[in-house]
C-alpha positions in Angstrom: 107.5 23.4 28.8 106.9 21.4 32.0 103.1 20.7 33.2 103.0 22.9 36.4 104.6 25.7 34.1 102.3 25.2 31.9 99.2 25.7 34.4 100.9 28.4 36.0 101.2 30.3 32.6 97.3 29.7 31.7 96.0 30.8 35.6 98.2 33.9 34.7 96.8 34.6 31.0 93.1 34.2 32.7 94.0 36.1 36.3 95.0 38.8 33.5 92.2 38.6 31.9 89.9 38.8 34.8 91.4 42.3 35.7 91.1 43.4 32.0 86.9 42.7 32.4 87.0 43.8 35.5 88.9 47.2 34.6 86.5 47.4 31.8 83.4 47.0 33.9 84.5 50.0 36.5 85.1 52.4 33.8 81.8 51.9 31.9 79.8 51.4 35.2 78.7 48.0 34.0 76.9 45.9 36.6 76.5 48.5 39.1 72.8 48.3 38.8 72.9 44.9 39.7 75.1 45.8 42.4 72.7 48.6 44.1 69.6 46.2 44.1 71.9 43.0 45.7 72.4 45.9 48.1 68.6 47.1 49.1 67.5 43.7 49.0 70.0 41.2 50.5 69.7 37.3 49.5 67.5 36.0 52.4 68.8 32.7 54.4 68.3 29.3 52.9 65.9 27.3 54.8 67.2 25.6 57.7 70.5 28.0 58.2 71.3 28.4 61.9 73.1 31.2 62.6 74.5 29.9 66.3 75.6 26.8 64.3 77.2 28.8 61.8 79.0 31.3 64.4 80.1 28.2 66.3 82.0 26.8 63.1 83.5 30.0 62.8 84.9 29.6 66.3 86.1 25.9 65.6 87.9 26.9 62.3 89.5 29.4 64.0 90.3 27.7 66.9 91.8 25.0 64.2 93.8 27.5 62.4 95.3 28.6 66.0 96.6 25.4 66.8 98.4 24.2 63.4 100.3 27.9 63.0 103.4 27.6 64.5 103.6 30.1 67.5 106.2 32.8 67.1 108.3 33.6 69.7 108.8 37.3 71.1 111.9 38.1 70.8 111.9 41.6 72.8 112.0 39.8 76.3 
């Protein structure tokens, strides 16, 4: 078997497995205790987060992934 089969087959055996735990945990309700007190008290920022920095390197991102897609062309002209 070929290297990038290989790794391909393993990522697949442990995506698989993921969903198996993860089935698991929403039919016995495991973790949902954790969940409900990540919810009432959410994480606070880390020191020295800016949250204008942070909304203005979502705009550049975004404005990155707008100019390398290709533009489609609209064919119902």
């Amino acid at each position: 078997m070929s290297q990038p089969r290989e790794m391909r087959y393993a990522a697949a055996q442990a995506f698989e497995e993921s969903l198996q735990q993860l089935q698991h945990r929403l039919e016995t309700g495991e973790g949902q205790g954790a969940h409900r007190s990540a919810q009432a008290n959410p994480p606070a920022a880390p020191a020295g987060f800016d949250l204008d920095s942070f909304e203005a390197a979502i705009a550049d991102i975004d404005q990155f992934m707008q100019a390398t897609q290709p533009r489609s062309v609209d064919q119902s002209v």
